[in-house]
C-alpha positions in Angstrom: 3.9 8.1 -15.3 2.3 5.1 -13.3 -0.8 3.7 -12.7 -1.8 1.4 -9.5 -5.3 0.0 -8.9 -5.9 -0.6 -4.9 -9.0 -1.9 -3.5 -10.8 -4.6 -0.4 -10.8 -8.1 -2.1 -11.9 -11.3 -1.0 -10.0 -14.5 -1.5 -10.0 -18.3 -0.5 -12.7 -18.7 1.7 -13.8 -15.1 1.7 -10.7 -14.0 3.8 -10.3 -10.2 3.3 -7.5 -8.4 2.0 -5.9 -5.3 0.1 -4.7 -5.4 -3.3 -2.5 -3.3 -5.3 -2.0 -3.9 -9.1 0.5 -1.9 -10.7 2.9 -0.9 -13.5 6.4 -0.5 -13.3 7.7 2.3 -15.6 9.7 5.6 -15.2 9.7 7.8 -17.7 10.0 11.3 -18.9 8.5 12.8 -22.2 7.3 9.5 -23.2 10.9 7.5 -22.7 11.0 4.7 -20.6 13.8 6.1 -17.7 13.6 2.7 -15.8 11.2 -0.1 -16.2 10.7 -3.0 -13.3 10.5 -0.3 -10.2 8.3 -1.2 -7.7 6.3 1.2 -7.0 4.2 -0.6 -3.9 6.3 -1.7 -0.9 5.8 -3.0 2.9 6.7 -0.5 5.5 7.2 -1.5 9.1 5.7 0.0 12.0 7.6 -0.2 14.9 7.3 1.5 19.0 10.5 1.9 20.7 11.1 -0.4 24.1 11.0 1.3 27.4 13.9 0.4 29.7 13.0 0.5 33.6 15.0 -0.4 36.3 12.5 -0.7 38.9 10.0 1.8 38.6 12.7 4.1 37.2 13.1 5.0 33.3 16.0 5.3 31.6 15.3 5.6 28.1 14.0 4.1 25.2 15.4 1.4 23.0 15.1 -0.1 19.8 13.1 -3.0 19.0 14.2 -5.5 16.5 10.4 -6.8 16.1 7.3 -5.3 14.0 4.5 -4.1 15.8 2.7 -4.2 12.5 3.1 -3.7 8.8 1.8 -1.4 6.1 1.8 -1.1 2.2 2.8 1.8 0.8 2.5 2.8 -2.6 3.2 5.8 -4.8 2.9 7.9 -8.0 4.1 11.3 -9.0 7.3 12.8 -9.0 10.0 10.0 -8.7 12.8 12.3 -6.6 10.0 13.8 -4.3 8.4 10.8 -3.5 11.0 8.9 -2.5 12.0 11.6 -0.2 8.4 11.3 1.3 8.5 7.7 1.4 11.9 8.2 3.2 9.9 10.8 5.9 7.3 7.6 6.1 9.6 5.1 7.1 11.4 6.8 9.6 8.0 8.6 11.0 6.9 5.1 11.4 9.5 2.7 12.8 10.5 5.2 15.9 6.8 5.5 17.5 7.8 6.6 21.2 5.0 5.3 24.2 4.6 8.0 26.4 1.9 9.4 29.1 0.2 12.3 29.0 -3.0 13.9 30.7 -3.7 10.9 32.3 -3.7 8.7 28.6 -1.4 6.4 27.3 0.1 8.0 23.8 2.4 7.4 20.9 4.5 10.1 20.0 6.7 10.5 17.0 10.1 11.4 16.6 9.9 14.9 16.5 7.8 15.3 19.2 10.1 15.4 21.8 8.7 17.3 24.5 5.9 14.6 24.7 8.2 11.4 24.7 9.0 10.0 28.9 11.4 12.2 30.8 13.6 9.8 33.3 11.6 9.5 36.3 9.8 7.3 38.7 6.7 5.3 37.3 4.6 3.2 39.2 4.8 -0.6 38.1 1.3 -0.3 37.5 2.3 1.3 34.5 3.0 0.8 30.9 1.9 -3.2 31.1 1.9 -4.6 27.4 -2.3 -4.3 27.9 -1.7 -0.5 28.2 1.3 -0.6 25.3 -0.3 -2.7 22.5 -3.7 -1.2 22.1 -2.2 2.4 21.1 -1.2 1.0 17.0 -4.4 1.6 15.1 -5.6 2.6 11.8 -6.4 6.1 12.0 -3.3 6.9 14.1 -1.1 5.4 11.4 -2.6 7.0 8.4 -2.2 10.7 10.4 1.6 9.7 10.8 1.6 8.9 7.2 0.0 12.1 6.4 2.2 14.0 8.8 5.3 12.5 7.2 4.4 13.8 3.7 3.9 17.2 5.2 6.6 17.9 7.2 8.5 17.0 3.4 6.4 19.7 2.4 7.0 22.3 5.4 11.0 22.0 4.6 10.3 22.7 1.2 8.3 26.0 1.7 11.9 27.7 2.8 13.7 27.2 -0.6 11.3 27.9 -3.3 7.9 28.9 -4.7 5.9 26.0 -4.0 3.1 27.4 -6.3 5.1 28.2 -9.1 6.8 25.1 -8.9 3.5 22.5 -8.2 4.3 20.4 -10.8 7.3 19.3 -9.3 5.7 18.5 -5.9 3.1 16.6 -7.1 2.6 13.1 -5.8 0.3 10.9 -4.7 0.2 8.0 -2.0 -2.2 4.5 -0.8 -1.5 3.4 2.4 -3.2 -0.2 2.9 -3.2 -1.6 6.5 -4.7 -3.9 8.7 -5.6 -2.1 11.8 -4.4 -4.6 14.9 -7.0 -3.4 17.2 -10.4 -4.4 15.1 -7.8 -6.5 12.6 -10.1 -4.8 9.9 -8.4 -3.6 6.5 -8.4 0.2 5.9 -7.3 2.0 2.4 -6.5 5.5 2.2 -5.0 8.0 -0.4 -3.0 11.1 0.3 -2.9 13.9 -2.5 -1.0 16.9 -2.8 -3.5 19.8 -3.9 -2.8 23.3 -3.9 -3.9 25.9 -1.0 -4.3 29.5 -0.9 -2.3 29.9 2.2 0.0 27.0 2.2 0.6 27.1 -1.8 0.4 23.2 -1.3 -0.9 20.7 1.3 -1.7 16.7 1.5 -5.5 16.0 1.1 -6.3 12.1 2.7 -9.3 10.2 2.0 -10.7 7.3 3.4 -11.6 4.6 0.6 -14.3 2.8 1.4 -15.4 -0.9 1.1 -17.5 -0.3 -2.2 -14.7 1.7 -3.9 -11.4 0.9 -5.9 -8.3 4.1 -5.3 -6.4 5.0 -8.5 -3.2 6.8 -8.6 -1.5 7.6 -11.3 -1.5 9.9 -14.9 -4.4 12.0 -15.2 -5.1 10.0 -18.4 -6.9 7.0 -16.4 -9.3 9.6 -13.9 -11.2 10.1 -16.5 -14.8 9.2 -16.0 -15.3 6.6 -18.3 -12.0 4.6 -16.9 -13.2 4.4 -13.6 -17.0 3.3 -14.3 -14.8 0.4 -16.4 -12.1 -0.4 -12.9 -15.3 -0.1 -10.9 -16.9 -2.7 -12.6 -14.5 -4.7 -13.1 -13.6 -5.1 -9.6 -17.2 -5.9 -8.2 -18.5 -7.3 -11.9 -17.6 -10.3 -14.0 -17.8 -7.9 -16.9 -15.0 -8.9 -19.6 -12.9 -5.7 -21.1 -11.2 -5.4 -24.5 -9.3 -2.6 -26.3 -12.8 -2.1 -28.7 -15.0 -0.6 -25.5 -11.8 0.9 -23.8 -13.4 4.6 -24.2 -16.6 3.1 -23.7 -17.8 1.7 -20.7 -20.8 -0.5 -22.0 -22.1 -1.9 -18.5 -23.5 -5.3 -18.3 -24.6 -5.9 -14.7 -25.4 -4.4 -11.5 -22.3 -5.1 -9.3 -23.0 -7.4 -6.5 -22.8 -6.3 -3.1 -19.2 -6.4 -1.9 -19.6 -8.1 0.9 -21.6 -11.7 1.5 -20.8 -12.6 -1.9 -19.2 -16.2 -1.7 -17.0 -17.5 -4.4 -16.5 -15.5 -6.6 -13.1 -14.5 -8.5 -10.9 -12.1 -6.2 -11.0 -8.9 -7.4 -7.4 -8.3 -7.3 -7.3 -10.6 -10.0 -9.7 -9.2 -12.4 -8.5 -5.7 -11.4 -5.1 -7.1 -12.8 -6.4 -8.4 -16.0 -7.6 -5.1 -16.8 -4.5 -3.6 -16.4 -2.7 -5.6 -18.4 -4.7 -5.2 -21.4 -4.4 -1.4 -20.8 -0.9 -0.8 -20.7 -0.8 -3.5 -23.9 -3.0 -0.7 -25.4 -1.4 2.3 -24.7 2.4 0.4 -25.6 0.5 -0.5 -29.3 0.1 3.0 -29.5 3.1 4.2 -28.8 2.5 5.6 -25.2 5.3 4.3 -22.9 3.6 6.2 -19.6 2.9 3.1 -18.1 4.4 -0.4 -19.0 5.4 -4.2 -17.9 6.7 -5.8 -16.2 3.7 -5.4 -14.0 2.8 -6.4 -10.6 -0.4 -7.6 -8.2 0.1 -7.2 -4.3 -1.7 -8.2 -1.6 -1.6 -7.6 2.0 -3.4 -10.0 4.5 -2.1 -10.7 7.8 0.6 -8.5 8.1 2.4 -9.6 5.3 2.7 -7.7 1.8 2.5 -10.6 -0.9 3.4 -10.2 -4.8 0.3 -12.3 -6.3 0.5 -12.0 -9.7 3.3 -10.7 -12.1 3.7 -10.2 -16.2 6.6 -9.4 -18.2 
């Protein structure tokens, strides 16, 4: 089992960022499988060079350089989310610029019939202005979600996806920092069941004013996340005595505009420490230590915090 907190935090001098506090435990029926895996980590994002000789193209190339970076993290199914964390990385570091209907594209590495044929392009063409600006937030969290579903399309020709959910079920947060607006976007990707499909990915888009669990069903109870909530955008202390109840003190301050005050990453990891020393006292190994606090801010996944 696993549980990761995610949410928008502000640090030193109200810079923005996205944090991730997490667990590290694998298990199965309550034993511990592995403990220390990290269960967030930095994907890059990557287009593929165009080589022109001229105004003639002869094909693309790879780049050793990032064109940006985004934080992955995951829960669910150990096996199958790797393999869709595999889909991910490779969806995302082979993003081919191409042209079509008179617009500047990215298309991905199974798209094929939209990447450049060899040809004559005018010079005019393909300048870094016209390159750069096609990496954005909204296109990268539909490559994300693509990724997790061609997993899923493969998997409809061997088996029963419905009477086999269980074993498909996983869930993703994919944090990034768009490079067009340099604004910090948060989404999560679940796999629900479908009449038609037997199973599909469901994204949301987490807003400003919200904190993303993933994780055991255990901690989307409603009472949990009224206590995460206000921990993240309260000074509200929490202790094992009101764990089931979430006694509120305050009305959270506004998210934004609110100088000084502790990062919520922080506070958000507090908390989850004290909940995994709770559920260990009581024998419940589904999520454990050492545990970890991430942050991305400019392009660069951080581990903030850490507790054996």
């Amino acid at each position: 089992m696993t549980l990761v907190i995610a949410g928008y935090s502000y640090g030193d001098f109200e810079q923005e960022s996205i944090y991730f506090a997490s667990d590290s435990n694998i298990t199965q029926n309550n034993v511990v499988m592995v403990n220390g895996f990290k269960k967030v980590i930095e994907v890059p994002i990557k287009m593929q060079g165009l080589s022109f000789s001229g105004e003639w193209f002869n094909d693309y190339y790879h780049k050793s350089k990032n064109d940006a970076v985004c934080a992955i993290a995951f829960a669910g199914s150990t096996l199958v989310a790797q393999h869709m964390i595999n889909s991910i990385k490779n969806h995302l570091s082979e993003l081919y610029p191409s042209y079509r209907n008179g617009k500047y594209i990215l298309a991905m590495s199974c798209e094929g019939s939209k990447q450049l044929r060899n040809g004559d392009y005018d010079e005019s063409m393909f300048l870094p202005r016209h390159i750069n600006s096609l990496i954005n937030a909204d296109y990268i969290s539909d490559v994300v979600e693509h990724s997790i579903n061609a997993v899923l399309d493969k998997a409809r020709k061997h088996t029963s996806m419905r009477n086999h959910f269980g074993a498909y079920q996983a869930e993703f947060l994919l944090g990034i920092q768009c490079p067009q607006d340099r604004k910090y976007y948060l989404y999560k990707y679940e796999i629900v069941e479908d009449p038609i499909l037997e199973v599909v990915v469901k994204k949301t888009v987490i807003r400003r004013n919200a904190i993303a669990m993933i994780g055991s069903g255990k901690f989307k109870q409603d009472y949990f996340e009224k206590v995460v909530f206000k921990e993240a955008f309260d000074n509200r202390i929490f202790t094992k005595n009101d764990f089931q109840i979430s006694s509120l003190t305050h009305e959270y301050n506004s998210f934004f505009g609110t100088h000084g005050f502790v990062y919520a990453g922080k506070r958000v990891f507090k908390l989850l420490n004290e909940v995994i020393d709770y559920e260990n006292s009581t024998r419940s190994n589904i999520i454990g230590k050492p545990s970890g606090l991430f942050e991305l801010q400019d392009g660069i996944l951080k581990r903030v915090g850490f507790e054996r």
